[in-house]
C-alpha positions as CSV (number, residue, x, y, z in Angstrom):
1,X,26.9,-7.9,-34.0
2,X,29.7,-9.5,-31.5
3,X,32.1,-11.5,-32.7
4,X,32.0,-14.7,-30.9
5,X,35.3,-14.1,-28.6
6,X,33.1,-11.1,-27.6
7,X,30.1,-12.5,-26.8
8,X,32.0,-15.2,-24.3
9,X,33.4,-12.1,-23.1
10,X,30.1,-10.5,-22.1
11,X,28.8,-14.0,-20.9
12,X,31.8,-14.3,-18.4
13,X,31.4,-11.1,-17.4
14,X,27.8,-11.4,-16.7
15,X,28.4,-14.7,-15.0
16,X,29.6,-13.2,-11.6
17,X,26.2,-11.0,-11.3
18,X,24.2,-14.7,-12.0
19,X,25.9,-16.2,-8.9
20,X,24.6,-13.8,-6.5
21,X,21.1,-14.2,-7.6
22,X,21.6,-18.0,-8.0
23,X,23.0,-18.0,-4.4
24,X,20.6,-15.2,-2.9
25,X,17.4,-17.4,-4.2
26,X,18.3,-20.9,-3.3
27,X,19.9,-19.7,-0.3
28,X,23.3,-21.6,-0.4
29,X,26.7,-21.3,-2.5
30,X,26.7,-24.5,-3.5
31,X,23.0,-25.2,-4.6
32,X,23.3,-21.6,-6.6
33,X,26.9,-22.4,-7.8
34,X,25.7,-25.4,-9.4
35,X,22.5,-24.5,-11.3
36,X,25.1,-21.4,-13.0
37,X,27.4,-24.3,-13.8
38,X,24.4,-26.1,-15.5
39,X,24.1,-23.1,-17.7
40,X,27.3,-23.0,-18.6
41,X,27.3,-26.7,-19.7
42,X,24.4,-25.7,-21.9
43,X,25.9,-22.9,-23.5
44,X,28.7,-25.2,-24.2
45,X,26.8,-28.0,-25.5
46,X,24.2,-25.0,-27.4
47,X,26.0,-22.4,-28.5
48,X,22.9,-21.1,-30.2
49,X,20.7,-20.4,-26.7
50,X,22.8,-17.0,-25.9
51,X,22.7,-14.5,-28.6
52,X,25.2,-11.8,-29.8
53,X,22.0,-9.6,-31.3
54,X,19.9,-9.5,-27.9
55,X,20.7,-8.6,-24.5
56,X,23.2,-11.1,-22.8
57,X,22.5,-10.4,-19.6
58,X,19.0,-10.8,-19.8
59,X,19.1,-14.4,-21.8
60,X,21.8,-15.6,-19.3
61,X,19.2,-15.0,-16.3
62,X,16.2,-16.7,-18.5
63,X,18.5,-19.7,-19.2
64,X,19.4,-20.1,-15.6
65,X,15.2,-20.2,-15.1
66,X,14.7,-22.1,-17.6
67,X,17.2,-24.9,-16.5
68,X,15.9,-24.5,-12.9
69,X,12.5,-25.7,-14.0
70,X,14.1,-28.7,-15.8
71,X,15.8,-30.1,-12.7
72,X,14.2,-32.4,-11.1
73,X,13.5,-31.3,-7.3
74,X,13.5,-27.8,-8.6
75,X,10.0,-26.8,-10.2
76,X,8.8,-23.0,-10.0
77,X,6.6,-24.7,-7.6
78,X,8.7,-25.9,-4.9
79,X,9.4,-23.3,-1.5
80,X,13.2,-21.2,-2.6
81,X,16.2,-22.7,-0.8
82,X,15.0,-26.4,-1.4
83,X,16.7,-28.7,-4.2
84,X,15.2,-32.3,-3.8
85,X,12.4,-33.7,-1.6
86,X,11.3,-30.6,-1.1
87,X,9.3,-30.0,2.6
88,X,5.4,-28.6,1.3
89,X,4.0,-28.5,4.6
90,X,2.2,-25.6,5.8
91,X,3.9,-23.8,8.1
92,X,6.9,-24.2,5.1
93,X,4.7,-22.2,3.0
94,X,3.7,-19.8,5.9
95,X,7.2,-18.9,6.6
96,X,8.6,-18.1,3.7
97,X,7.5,-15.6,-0.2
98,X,5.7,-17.7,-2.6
99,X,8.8,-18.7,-4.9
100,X,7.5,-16.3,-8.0
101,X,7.7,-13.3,-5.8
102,X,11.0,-14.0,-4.8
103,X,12.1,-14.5,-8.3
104,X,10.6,-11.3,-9.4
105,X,12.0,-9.1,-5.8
106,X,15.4,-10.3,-6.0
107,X,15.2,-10.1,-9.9
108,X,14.3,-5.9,-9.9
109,X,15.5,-4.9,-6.6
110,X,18.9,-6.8,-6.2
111,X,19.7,-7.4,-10.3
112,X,18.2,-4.2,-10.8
113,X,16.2,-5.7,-14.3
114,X,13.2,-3.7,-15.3
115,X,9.7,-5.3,-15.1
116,X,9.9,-6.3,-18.9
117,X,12.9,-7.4,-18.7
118,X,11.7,-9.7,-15.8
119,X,8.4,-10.5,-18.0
120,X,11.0,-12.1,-20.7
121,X,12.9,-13.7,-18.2
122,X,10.3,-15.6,-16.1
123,X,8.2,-15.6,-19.4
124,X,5.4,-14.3,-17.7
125,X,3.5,-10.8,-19.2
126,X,4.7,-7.5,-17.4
127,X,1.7,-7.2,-15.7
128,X,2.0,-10.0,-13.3
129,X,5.5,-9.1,-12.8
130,X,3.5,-6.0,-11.8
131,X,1.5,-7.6,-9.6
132,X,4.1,-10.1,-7.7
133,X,5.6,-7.4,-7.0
134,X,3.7,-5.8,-5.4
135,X,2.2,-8.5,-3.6
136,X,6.0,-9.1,-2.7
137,X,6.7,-6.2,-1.5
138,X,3.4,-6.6,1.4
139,X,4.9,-9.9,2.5
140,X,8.0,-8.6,3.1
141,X,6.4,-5.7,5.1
142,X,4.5,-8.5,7.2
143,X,7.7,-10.4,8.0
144,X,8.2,-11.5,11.6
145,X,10.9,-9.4,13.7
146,X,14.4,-10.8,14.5
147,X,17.5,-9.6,16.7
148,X,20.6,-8.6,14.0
149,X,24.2,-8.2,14.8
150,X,25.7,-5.5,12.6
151,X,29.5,-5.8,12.6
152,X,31.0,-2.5,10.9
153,X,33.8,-0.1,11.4
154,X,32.2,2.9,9.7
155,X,29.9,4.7,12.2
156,X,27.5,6.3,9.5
157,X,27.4,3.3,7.8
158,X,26.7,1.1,11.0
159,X,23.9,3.6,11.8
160,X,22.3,3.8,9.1
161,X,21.8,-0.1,8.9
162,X,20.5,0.0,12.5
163,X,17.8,2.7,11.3
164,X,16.9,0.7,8.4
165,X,16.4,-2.7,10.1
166,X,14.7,-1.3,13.3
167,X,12.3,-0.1,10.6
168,X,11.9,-3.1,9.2
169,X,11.0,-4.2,12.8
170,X,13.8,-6.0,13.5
171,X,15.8,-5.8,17.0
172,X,19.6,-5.2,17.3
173,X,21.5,-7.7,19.0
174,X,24.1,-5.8,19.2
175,X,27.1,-3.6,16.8
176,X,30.9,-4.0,16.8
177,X,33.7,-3.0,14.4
178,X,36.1,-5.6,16.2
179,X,36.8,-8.9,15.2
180,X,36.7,-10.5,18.5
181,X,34.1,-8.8,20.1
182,X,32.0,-9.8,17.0
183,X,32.6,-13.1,17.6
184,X,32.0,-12.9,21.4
185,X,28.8,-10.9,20.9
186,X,27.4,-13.5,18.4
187,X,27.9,-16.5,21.4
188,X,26.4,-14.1,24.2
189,X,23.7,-12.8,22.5
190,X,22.4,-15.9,19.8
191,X,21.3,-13.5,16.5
192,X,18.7,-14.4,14.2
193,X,21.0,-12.4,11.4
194,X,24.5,-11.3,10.7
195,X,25.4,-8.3,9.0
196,X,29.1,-7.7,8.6
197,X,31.2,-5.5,6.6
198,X,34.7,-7.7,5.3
199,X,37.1,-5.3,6.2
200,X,37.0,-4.1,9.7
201,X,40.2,-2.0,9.1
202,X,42.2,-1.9,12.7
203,X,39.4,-4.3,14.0
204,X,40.7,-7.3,11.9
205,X,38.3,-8.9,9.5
206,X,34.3,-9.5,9.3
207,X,35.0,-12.4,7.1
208,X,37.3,-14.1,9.7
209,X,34.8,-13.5,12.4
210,X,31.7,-14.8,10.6
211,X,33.6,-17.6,9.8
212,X,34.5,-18.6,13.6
213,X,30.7,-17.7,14.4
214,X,29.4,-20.2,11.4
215,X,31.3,-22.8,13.2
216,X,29.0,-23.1,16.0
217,X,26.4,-21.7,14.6
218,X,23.5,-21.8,11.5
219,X,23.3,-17.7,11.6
220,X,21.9,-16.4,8.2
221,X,24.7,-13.4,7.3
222,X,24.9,-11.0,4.9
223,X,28.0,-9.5,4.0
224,X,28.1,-5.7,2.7
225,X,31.0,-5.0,0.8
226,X,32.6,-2.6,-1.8
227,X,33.8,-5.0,-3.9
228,X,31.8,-8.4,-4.2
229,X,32.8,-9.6,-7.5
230,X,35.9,-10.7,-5.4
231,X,33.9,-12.9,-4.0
232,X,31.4,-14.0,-6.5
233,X,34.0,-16.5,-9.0
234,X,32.9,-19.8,-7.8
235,X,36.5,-20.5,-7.4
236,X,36.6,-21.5,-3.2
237,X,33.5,-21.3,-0.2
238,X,32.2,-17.5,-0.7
239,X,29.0,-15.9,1.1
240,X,25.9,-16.3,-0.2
241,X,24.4,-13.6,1.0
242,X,26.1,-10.2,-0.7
243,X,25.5,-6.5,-0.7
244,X,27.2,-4.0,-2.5
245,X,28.2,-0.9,-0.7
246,X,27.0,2.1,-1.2
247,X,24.0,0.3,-0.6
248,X,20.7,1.1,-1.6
249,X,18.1,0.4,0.9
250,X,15.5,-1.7,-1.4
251,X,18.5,-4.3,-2.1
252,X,19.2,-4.4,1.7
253,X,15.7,-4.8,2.3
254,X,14.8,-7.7,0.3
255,X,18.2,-9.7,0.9
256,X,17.3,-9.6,4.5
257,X,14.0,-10.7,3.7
258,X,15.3,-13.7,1.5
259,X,18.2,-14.4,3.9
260,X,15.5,-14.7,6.9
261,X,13.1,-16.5,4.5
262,X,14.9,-19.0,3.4
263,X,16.2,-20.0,6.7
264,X,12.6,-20.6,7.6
265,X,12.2,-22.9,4.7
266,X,15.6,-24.9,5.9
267,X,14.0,-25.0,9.3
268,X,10.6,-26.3,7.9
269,X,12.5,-28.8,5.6
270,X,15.6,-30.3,4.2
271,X,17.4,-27.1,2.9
272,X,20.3,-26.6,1.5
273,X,23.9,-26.6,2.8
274,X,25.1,-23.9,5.2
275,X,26.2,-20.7,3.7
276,X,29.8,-20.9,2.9
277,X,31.8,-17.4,4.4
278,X,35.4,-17.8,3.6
């Protein structure tokens, strides 16, 4: 059994990893950053809802769904990315995954849970897990086509992303590993999505340039990076979309999918803020 200075230790640990989800499924730092500070509250105020004797991990992401559902403005049943008043019109619902397919993609693909886990989590049985995701994964495969900047100084890296979204179906706007040119590609050419690595190396810095783009622009982006728990601490304006490098091409997958399908809810409806990128 963990003491209790150990179990606070495997909660804050495990708190970083609930950000990205939080942020990746609501589609905005700030609506994600403040549903994981709800569950903080209530593991202040409850001690007793997080256990030392079961997995952490997994009852930190079940109390995050479970004080989801409690908010108002943010049933199970409302389209991902909306908070309050959400938009339920139909092409809302057209445009974006049914929000318990989301739940369950970005819950095995980018959190890498197992489908029971998921089961406990969502408190649904393992076979409908089974099921949405499945039924996920054909939505995603249906998704309409967008152009992408990719902004990356690594050339097998850069290529390999280009393979992997022009296999999704998706056009490329354009790829750069300088700041600048990033930045005047993004004006010239008008992207649908951003992909940028943070550090460009002699090419200056992805986060800078997004940042500059972001000002004059509602662009989706995803950053890919080696080491995003530097910027998952909740601490200042971080991305909302984030990838790990080396990726794996599932995870890239789906967070373009999310990334481009919650923009379509914002679109539709009153979503949230604008992704924050440094």
């Amino acid at each position: 059994m963990k003491s209790g200075h150990d179990l606070s230790e495997t909660i804050v640990a495990n708190v970083r990893y609930l950000r990205r989800y939080a942020r990746a499924l609501l589609g905005s730092q700030k609506s994600g950053d403040m549903y994981v500070r709800l569950c903080l509250e209530t593991i202040l105020n409850q001690p007793s809802v997080i256990s030392a004797d079961d997995d952490v991990h997994v009852q930190l992401f079940k109390l995050f769904h479970d004080v989801w559902r409690m908010t108002p403005g943010a049933t199970s049943d409302a389209p991902a990315g909306t908070e309050v008043s959400p938009d339920h019109s139909i092409q809302a619902r057209l445009d974006a995954l049914p929000p318990t397919e989301r739940q369950v993609l970005l819950l095995t693909v980018l959190e890498k849970f197992s489908t029971s886990d998921v089961a406990a989590i969502l408190g649904i049985s393992e076979t409908e897990v089974v099921d949405l995701l499945r039924d996920a994964w054909d939505t995603v495969k249906k998704q309409l086509s967008t152009s992408i900047l990719v902004i990356e100084d690594e050339p097998v890296i850069a290529f390999d992303i280009c393979s992997l979204v022009t296999e999704m179906g998706h056009k490329i706007a354009g790829t750069t590993s300088n700041q600048a040119e990033a930045i005047a590609l993004a004006a010239a050419r008008k992207p649908g999505l951003i992909l940028a690595d943070i550090n460009l190396g002699a090419g200056g810095s992805g986060l800078t340039a997004v940042t500059e783009i972001l000002a004059s622009s509602d662009v989706p982006v995803i950053f890919i990076t080696a080491y995003p728990e530097l910027l998952l601490t909740g601490d200042r304006p971080e991305p909302t979309y984030l990838v790990t490098k080396p990726f794996e091409p599932d995870t890239l997958r789906v967070t373009i999918t999310q990334a481009l399908s919650n923009r379509s809810s914002n679109q539709s409806g009153n979503g949230p803020d604008r992704q924050a990128a440094g």
